[in-house]
C-alpha positions in Angstrom: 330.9 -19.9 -133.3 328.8 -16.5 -132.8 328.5 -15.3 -136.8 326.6 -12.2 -135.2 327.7 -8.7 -136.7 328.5 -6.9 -133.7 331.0 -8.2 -131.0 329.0 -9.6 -127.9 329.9 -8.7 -124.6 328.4 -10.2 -121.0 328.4 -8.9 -118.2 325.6 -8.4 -114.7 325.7 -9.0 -111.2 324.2 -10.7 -108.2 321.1 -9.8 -107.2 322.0 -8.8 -103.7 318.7 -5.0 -103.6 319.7 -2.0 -105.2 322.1 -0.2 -107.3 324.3 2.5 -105.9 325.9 5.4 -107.2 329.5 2.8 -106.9 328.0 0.5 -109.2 326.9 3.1 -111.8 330.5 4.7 -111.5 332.1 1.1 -111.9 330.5 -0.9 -114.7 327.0 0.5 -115.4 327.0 3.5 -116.7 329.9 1.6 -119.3 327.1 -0.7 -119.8 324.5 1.8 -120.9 327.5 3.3 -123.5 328.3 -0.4 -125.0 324.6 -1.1 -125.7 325.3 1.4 -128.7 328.9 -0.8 -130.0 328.0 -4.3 -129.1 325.3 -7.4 -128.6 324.8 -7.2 -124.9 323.9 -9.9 -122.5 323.3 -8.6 -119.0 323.0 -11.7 -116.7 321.1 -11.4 -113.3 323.7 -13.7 -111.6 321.4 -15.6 -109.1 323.4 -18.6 -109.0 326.6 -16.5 -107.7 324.7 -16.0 -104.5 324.6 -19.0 -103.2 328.2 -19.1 -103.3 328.4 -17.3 -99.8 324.4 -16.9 -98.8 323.1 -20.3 -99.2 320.3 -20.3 -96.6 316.5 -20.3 -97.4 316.2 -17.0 -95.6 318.4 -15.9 -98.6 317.4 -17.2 -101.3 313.5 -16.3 -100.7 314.6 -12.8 -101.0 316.5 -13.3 -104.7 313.1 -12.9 -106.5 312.1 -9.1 -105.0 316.1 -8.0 -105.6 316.1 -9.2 -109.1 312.6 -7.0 -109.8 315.1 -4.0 -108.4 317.8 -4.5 -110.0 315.6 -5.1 -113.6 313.7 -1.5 -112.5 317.2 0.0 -111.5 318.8 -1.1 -114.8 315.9 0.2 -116.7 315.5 3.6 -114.9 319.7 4.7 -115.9 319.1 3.7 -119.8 319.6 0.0 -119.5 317.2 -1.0 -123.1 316.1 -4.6 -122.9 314.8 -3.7 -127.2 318.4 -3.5 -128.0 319.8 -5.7 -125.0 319.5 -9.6 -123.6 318.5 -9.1 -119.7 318.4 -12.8 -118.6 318.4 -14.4 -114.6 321.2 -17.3 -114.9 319.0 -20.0 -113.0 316.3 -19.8 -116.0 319.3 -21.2 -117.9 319.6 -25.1 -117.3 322.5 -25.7 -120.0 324.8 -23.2 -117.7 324.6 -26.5 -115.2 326.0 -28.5 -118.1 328.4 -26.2 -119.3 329.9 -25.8 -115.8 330.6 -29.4 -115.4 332.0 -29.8 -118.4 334.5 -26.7 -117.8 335.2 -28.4 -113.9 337.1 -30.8 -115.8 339.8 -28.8 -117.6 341.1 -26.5 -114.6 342.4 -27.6 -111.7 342.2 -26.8 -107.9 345.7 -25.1 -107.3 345.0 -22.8 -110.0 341.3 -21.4 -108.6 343.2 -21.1 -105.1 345.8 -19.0 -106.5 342.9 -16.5 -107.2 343.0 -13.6 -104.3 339.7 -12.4 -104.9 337.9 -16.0 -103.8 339.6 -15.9 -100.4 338.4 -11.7 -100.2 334.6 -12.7 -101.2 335.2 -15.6 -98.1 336.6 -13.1 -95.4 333.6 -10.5 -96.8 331.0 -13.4 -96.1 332.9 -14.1 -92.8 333.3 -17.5 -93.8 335.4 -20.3 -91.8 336.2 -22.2 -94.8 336.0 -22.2 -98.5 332.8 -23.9 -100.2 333.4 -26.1 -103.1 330.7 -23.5 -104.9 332.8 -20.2 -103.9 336.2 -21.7 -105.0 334.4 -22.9 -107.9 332.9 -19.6 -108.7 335.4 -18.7 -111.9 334.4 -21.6 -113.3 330.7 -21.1 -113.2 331.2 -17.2 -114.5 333.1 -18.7 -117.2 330.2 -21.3 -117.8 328.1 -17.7 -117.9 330.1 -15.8 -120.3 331.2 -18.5 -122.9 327.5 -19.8 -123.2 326.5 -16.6 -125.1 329.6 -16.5 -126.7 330.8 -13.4 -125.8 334.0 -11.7 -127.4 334.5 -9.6 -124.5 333.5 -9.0 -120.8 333.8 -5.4 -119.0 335.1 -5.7 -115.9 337.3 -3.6 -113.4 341.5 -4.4 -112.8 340.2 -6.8 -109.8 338.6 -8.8 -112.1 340.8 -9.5 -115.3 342.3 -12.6 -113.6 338.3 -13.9 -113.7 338.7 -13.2 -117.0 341.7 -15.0 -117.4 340.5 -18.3 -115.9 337.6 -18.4 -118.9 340.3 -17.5 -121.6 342.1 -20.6 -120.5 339.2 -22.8 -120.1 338.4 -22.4 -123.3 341.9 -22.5 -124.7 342.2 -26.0 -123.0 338.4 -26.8 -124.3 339.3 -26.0 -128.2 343.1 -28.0 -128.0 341.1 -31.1 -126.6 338.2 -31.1 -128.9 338.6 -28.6 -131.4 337.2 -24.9 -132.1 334.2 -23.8 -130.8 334.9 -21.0 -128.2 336.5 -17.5 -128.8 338.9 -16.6 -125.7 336.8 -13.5 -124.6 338.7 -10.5 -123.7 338.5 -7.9 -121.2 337.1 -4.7 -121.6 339.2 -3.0 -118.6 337.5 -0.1 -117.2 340.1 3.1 -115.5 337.2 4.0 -113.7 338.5 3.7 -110.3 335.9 2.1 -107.6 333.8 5.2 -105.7 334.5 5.0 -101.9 331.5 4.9 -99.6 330.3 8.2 -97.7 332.9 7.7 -94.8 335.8 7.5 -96.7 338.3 4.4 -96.9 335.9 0.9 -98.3 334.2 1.4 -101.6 330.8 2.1 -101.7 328.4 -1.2 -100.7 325.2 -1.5 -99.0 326.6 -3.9 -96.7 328.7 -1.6 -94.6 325.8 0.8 -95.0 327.8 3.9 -97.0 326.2 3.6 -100.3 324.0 6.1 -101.9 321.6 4.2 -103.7 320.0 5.1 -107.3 316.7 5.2 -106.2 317.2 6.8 -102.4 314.4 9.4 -102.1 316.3 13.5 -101.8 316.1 14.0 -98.2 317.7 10.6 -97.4 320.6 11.4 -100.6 320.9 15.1 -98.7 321.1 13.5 -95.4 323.7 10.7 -96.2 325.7 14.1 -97.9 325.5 15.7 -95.1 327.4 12.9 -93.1 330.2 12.4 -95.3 333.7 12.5 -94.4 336.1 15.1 -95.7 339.3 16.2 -94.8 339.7 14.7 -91.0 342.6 17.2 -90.3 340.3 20.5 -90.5 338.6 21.1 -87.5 337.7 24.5 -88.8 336.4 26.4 -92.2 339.4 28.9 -92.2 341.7 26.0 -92.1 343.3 24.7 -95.6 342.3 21.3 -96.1 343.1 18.5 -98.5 341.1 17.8 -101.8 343.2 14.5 -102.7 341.1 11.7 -101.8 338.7 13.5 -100.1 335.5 11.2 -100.4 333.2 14.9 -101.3 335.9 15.9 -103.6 335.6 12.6 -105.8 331.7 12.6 -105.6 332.1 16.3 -107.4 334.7 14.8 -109.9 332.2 12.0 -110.8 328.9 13.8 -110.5 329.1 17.6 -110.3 329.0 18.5 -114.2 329.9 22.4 -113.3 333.6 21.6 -113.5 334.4 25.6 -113.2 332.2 25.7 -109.7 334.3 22.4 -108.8 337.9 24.1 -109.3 336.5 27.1 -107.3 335.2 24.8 -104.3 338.8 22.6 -104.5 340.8 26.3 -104.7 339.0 27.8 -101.6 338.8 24.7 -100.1 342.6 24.3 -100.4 342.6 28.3 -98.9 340.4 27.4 -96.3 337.6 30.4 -97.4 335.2 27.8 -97.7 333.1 25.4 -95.3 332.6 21.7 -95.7 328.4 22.5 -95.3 328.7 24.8 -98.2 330.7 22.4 -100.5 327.8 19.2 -99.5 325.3 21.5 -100.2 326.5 21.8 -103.6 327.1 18.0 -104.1 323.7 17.5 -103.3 322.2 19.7 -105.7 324.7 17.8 -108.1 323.5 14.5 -107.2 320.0 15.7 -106.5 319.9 16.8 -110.5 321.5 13.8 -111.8 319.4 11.1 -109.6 315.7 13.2 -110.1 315.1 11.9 -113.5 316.5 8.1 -112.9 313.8 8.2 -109.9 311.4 9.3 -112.1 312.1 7.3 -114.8 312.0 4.1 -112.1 308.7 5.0 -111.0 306.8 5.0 -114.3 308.7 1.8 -114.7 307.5 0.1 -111.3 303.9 1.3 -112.2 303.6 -1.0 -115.7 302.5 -3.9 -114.2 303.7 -7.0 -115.4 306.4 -4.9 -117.4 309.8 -6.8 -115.1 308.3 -10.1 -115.9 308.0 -9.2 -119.6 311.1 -8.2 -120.0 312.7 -11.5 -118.1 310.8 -13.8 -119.2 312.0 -12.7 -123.2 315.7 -12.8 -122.1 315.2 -15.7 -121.0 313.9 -17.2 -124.2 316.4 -16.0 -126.3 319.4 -16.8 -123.7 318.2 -20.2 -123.7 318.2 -20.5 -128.0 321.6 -19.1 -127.9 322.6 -21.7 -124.5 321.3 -24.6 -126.6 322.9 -24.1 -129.7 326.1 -23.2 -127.9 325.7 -26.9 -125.7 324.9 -28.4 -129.6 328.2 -27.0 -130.7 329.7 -28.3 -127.1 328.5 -32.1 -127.6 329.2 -32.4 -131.0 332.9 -31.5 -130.4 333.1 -33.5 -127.4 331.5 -36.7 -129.3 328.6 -36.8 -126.5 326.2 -37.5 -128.7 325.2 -40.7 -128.4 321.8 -42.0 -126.7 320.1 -38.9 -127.3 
């Protein structure tokens, strides 16, 4: 069992190119807070992609994604000195681990998961792979090797969660404790939608605002963002509830008295929806200058991504092998080794 003094949490995500301003709403800028509470292990899920892209074409591109998601990680306050940033391939006993935990759930129960048969329909798949439905089983392979107390995850996800609490409630009954049943840190934060309203933010329907988007690209995907589809016309009162401008200003716009003012004119209709982008640009403009900044002098250190992977790596790997140790010798599968 982990004797560390602080609580360890894990958490990542699958190397699919860049961040976006959803992803730092959702789960990062959380992570960048925990890093100060708890032992973090940030996995670079590479595995998890071959759940629905499989295909060489795919996979060749894994390598350049991971390097942006390390530099993207780095540039918003990610700290690989006080955090483990580790790619889940470079980790041979999460192979192990996942066949071992394939034998204490069973099918009906991975089925009864909604979000395997979403991620299918998202990938436009026919049918369900034996990886994809397994895909709770291999995250729980990911966040039990390390030992984690907790994982941070969004409402979606507890039931994820859930499935590794009860893999390794079955694993300590049949052979005894070695497994905490991690729990989930459960983030309000509610998912940012994309720029034209309706699906959250993701580079795949091509409405995301990425971290590292130059100015005149974040101004001009501002620019095209839906608002209230009822006002036709500045001197017409329009609706601030979930419009897509008005929860970028909630998340991003610090000036919360020049946010009331643009929501109570809006509401009047003494204000255009140019003047109110303008104004979330500058917002977003201010917030994303120094994390592109920050990313540059980051992409310029040579060698500096491979550094940083290659020690997570090493120490996931003494932490994977002492947790597999801990696995064998409960499990009496010792022998012949």
């Amino acid at each position: 069992m982990n004797q560390t003094k602080r609580r360890r949490i894990l958490t990542g995500d699958r190397p699919t190119g860049k961040l976006h301003l959803g992803h730092w709403v959702g789960s990062v800028k959380n992570r960048v807070a925990l890093q100060d509470e708890y032992e973090c292990f940030f996995i670079i899920a590479d595995l998890h992609t071959l759940t629905t892209k499989p295909d060489k074409a795919s996979v060749a591109e894994i390598p350049g994604f991971i390097r942006e998601m390390v530099l993207d990680y780095l540039a918003v306050g990610i700290d690989p000195a006080r955090s483990t940033i580790f790619v889940q391939s470079a980790i041979p006993e999460t192979a192990e681990l996942n066949l071992i935990f394939e034998m204490l759930v069973t099918l009906p129960r991975l089925e009864r998961l909604p979000s395997i048969k979403d991620m299918a329909e998202a990938a436009h798949l026919d049918v369900l792979p034996f990886g994809l439905v397994g895909y709770p089983v291999l995250q729980a392979a990911d966040i039990l090797l390390p030992r984690a107390h907790a994982v941070p995850v969004g409402k979606d996800n507890v039931p994820h969660v859930e499935i590794t609490r009860e893999i390794a409630r079955r694993f300590n009954h049949l052979y005894g404790e070695v497994f905490a049943e991690p729990e989930p840190l459960v983030s309000e934060t509610p998912s940012l939608p994309g720029i034209f309203g309706g699906q959250k933010m993701s580079k795949s329907l091509g409405n995301a605002i990425l971290l590292s988007d130059p100015a005149e690209e974040v101004r001009a995907k501002v620019m095209k963002m839906f608002t209230d589809p009822n006002r036709v016309r500045a001197d017409i009162p329009g609706t601030v509830e979930g419009n897509p401008v008005f929860i970028y200003h909630d998340a991003f716009n610090p000036d919360t008295d020049e946010v009331d003012d643009l929501k109570a004119r809006y509401r009047q209709g003494t204000v255009g929806d140019v003047e109110v982008k303008k104004k979330l640009f500058a917002a977003l403009d201010a917030f994303l200058e120094p994390v592109r900044e920050r990313r540059a002098e980051f992409a310029a250190r040579e060698g500096l991504v491979e550094e940083i992977l290659h020690a997570g790596n090493e120490r996931m790997r003494k932490e994977a092998a002492a947790t597999l140790t801990a696995v064998r010798h409960a499990m009496g599968l010792t022998y012949y080794r």
